[in-house]
C-alpha positions in Angstrom: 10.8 -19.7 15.3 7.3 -19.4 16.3 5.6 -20.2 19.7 1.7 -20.6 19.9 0.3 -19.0 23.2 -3.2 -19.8 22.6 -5.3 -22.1 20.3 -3.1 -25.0 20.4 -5.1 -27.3 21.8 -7.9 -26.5 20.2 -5.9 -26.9 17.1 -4.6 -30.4 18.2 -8.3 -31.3 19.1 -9.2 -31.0 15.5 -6.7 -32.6 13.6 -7.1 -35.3 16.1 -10.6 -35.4 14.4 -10.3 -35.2 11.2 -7.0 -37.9 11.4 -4.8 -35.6 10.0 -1.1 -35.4 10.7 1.1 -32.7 11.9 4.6 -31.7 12.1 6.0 -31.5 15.9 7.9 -28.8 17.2 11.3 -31.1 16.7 10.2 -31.5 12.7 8.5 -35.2 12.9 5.7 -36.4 11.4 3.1 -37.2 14.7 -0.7 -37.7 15.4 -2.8 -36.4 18.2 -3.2 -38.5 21.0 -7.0 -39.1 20.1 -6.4 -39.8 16.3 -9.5 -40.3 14.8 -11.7 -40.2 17.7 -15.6 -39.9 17.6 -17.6 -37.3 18.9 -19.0 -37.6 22.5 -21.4 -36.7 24.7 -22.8 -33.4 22.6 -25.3 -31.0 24.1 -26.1 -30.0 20.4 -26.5 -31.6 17.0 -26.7 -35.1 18.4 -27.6 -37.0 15.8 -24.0 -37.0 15.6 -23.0 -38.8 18.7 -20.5 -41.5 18.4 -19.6 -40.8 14.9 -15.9 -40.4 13.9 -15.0 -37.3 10.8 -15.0 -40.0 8.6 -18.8 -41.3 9.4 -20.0 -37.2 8.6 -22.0 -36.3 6.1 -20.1 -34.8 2.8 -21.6 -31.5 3.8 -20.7 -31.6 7.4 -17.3 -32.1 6.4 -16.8 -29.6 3.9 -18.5 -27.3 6.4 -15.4 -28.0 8.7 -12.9 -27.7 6.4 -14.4 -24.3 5.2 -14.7 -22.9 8.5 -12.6 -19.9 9.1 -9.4 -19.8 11.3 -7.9 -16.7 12.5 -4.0 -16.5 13.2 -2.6 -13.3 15.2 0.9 -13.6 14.3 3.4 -10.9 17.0 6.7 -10.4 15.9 8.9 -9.9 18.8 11.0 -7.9 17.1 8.4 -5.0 16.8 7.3 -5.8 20.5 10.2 -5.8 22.8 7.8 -6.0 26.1 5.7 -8.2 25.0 3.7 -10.0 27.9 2.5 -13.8 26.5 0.6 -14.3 29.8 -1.3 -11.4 30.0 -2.1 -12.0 26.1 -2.8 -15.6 27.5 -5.2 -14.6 30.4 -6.3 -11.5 28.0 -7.8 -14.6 25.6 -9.0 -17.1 28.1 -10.6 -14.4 30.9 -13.5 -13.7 28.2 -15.5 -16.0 25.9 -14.7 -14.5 22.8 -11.1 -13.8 20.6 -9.1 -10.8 19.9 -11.4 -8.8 17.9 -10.7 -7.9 14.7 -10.4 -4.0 13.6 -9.3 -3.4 17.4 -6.0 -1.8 18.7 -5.2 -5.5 20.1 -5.0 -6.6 16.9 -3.3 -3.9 15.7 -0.7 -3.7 18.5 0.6 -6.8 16.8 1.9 -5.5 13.5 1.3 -1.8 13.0 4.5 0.2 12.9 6.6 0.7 16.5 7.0 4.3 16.6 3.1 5.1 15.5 1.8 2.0 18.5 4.3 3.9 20.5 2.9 7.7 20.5 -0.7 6.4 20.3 -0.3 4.7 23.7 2.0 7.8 24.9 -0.7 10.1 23.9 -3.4 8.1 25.8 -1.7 7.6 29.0 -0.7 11.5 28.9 -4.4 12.1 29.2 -5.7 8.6 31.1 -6.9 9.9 34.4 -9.6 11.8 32.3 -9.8 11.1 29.2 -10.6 7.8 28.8 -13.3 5.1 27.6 -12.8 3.3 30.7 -11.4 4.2 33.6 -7.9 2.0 34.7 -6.7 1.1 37.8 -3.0 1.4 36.7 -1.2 1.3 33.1 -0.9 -2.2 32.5 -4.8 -2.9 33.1 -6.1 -5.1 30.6 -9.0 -3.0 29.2 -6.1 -0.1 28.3 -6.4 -1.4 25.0 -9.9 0.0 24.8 -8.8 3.8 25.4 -6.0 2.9 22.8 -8.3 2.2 20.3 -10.5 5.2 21.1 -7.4 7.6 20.8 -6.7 5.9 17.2 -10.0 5.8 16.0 -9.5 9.9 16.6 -6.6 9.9 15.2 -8.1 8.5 12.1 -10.7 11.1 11.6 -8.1 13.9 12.3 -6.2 12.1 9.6 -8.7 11.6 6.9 -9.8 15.7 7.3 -6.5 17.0 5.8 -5.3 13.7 3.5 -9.1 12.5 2.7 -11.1 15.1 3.1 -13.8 13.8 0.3 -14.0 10.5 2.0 -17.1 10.1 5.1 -15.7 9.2 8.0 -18.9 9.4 10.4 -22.3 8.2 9.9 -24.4 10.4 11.9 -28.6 9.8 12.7 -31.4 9.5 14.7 -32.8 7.0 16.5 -34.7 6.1 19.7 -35.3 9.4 20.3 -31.3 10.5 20.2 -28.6 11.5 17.7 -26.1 8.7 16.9 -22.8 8.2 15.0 -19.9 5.7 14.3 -17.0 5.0 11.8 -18.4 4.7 8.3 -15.6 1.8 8.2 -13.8 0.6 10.5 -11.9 -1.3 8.3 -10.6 0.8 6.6 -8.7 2.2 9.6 -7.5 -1.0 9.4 -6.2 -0.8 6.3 -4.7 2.6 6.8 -2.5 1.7 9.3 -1.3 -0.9 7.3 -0.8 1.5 4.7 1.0 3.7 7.1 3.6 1.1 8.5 4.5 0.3 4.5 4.8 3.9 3.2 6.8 6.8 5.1 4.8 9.8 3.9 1.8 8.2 5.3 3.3 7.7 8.5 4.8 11.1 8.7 0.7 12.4 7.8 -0.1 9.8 10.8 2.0 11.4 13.5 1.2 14.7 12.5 -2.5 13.7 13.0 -1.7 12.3 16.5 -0.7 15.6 17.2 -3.7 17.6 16.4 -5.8 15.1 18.2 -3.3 15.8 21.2 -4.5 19.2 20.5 -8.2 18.3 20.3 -7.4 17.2 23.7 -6.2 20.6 25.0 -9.1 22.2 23.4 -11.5 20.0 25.4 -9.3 20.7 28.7 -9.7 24.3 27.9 -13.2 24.3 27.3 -14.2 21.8 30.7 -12.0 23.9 33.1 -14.0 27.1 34.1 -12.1 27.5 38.0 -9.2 27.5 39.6 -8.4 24.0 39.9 -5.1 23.0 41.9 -2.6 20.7 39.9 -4.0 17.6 42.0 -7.6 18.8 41.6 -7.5 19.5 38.4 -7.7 15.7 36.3 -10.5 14.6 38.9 -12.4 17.8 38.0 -11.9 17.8 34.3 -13.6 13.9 34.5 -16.4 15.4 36.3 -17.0 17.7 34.0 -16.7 15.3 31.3 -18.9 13.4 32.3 -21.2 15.8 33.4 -21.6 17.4 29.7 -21.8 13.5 28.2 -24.0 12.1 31.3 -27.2 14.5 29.9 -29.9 12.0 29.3 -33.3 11.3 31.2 -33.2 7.9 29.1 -30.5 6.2 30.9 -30.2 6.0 34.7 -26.7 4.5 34.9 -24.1 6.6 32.9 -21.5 4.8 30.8 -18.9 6.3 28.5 -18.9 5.8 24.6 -16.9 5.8 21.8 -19.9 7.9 20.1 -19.9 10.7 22.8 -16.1 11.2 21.7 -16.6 11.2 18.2 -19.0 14.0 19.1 -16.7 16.0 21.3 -14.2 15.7 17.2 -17.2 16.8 15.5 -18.1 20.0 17.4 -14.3 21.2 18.4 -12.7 20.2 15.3 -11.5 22.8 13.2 -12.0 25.7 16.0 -8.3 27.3 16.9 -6.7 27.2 20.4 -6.6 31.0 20.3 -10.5 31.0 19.7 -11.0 28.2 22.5 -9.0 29.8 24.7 -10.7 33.2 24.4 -14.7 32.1 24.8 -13.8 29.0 26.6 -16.9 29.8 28.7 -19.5 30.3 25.9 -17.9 27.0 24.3 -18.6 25.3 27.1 -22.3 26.1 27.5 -22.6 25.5 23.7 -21.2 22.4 24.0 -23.7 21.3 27.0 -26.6 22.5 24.9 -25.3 20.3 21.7 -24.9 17.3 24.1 -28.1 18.0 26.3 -29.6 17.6 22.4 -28.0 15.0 20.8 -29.0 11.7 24.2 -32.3 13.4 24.4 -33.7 15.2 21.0 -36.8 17.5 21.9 -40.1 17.5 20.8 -40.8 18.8 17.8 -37.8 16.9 15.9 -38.0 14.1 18.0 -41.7 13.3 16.4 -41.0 14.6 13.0 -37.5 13.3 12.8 -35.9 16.2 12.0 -33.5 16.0 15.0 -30.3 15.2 12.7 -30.9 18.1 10.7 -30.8 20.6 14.0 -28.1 18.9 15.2 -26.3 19.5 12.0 -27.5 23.3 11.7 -26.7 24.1 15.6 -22.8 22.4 15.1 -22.4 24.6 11.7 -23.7 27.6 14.1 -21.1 27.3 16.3 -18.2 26.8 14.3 -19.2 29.7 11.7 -19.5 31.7 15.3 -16.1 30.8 16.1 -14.9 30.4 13.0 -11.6 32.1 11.9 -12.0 34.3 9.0 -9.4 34.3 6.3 -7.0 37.3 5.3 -8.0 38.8 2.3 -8.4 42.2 2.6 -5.6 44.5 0.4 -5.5 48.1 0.7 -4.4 50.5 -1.6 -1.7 52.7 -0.9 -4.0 56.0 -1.2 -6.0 54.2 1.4 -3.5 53.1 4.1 -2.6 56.9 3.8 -5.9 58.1 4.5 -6.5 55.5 7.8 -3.1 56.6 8.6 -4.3 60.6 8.2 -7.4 59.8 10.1 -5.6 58.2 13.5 -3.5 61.8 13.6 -0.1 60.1 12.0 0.1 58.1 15.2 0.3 54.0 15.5 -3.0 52.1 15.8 -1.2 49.9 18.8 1.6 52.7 20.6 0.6 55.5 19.6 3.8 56.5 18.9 4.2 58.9 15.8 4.1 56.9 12.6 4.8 58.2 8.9 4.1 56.8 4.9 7.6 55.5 4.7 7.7 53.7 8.2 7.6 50.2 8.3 3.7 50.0 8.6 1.4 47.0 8.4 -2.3 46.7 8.7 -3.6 45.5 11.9 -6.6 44.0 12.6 -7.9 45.2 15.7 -9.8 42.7 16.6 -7.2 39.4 15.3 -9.0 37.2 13.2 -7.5 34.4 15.3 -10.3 35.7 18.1 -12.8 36.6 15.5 -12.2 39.6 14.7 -13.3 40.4 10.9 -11.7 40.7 7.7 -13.2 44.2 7.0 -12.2 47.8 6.5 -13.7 48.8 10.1 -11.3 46.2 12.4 -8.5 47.2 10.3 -5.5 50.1 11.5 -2.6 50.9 10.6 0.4 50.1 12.9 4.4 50.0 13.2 5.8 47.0 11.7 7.3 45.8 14.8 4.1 46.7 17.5 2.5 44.5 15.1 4.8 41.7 15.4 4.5 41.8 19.5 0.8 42.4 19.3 0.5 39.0 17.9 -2.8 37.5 18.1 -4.3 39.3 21.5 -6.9 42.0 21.8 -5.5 45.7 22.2 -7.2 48.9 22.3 -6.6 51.3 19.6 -3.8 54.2 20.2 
């Protein structure tokens, strides 16, 4: 059973032109009321006036028959609260359709459970981060922040299960660094992709939770005071849009989709331990990329070399707070000398330690905050100091 919310009289309106039949609702053949009727009083094209389909032109009529017509089919099933009067007054409220490659379109047939955690993730984080600003959760233009939150999603996605595919274009123009989806249509096609095949989804969610943590990182970085728990969200969208606002160019600030696939380029990859420990210098790093990016200083601006700074300045930062891998080994003859040289005591306690403890090497310095892979941020430490050290800085014993 199918009901159409929208479009039916247009529909109606145009088999009534070309004279075509129809079946009812009840299964009968019927006609439109104005069966055949002849066009009237037209602002445009009228050399047309008073002619019936029949009276057209071949072209004109294969021109009508060939035009496109776009169906949005919503199975209930897969959308229990489903609202056909706000869809209704969603259509009819602007002059244009559903668009396509938008989270209103894709609200209609893209798996329950990934819909569902895509629009818990961006109400979790709506009084700040957002594309535009509600006035409650069932605001029309929610869908807009939905389809921000997905499009993030995406690129989070594509780095681990895609990583040769380009998911940004990124360049220059009118005197400012740009970017969008290399193609959006192919989000499209991944989340129908993801709603057919269960390992997909499962890489899907996964992804919705890294950009949850993208999110955290950003919190981390914005918030530099004390903020009490009611103060906090209003300050955070301050900030926000304090660090995105930086542009002489424009005087009246708006939000895009753009600035946020810039805040995914810069903080992507970086660890929450690393955020969390030089949230400050992050923060000023990231208001110096952003001050860059709306207004690109002379000398690139006039040679056009501003994409290429932008690209060495974000490879700057993340090799500065990049995490460096584990790969130094030592030898047992040179865990005994470190261990000869700290007086037989643990790097961490203190305490007396021996060759035949349970001993690790510690870095000093954890490489989760930077530390580096190298003989002099190394020590040698009690198996289980090491294990409550975790990832924090300590001084040495």
């Amino acid at each position: 059973m199918s009901e159409v919310i929208d479009g039916q009289q247009r529909i109606l309106t145009l088999l009534g032109f070309i004279a075509e039949e129809y079946i009812d609702e009840n299964g009968a053949v019927t006609r439109s009321r104005n069966h055949g009727f002849a066009l009237r009083s037209l602002r445009i094209l009228r050399e047309l006036e008073k002619r019936t389909f029949r009276e057209l032109p071949e072209d004109q009529k294969e021109r009508i028959f060939d035009f496109p017509l776009y169906i949005v089919e919503i199975d209930e099933a897969q959308n229990p609260n489903f609202d056909p009067i706000d869809l209704f007054i969603r259509l009819n409220d602007k002059p244009f359709p559903i668009r396509e490659h938008s989270f209103e379109m894709w609200n209609s047939w893209v798996d329950v459970e990934v819909i569902r955690e895509l629009r818990h993730l961006t109400n979790s984080k709506r009084s700040w981060f957002f594309l535009k600003r509600l006035n409650s959760p069932r605001d029309r233009d929610r869908m807009e922040n939905e389809e921000l939150v997905a499009s993030l999603v995406y690129l989070e996605y594509l780095s681990t299960e895609e990583p040769n595919r380009k998911s940004l274009d990124v360049f220059q123009s009118a005197g400012r660094i740009n970017t969008r989806l290399t193609n959006k249509a192919h989000l499209s096609s991944l989340l129908q992709h993801v709603t057919e095949h269960a390992e997909a989804k499962d890489a899907f969610l996964k992804a919705i939770r890294r950009t949850d943590g993208l999110m955290q990182k950003l919190q981390t970085v914005l918030l530099d005071r004390d903020q009490n728990k009611d103060q906090r969200d209003e300050y955070l969208r301050r900030e926000l849009d304090r660090m995105l606002g930086q542009s002489r160019r424009v005087s009246n600030f708006k939000r895009s989709k753009q600035d946020f696939f810039f805040i995914w380029k810069i903080l992507h990859g970086l660890s929450q331990e690393m955020v969390r420990n030089y949230r400050l210098n992050l923060k000023e790093a990231c208001f110096e990329i952003f001050e860059f990016i709306k207004d690109v200083p002379e000398p690139w601006s006039r040679a056009g070399t501003g994409l290429e700074e932008f690209a060495r300045r974000c490879d700057a930062l993340r090799e500065e707070y990049r995490v460096q891998e584990r790969r130094m080994r030592l030898s047992d003859s040179l865990k005994k000398e470190m261990l000869e040289k700290q007086e037989n005591k643990c790097g961490i306690s203190g305490a007396p330690l021996f060759i035949g403890d349970d001993i690790e090497v510690d870095h000093v310095l954890p490489l989760a905050l930077g530390g580096a892979d190298n003989e002099c941020n190394l020590q040698i430490a009690h198996k289980s100091e090491n294990k409550k050290k975790g990832a924090k800085k300590m001084p040495k014993g």
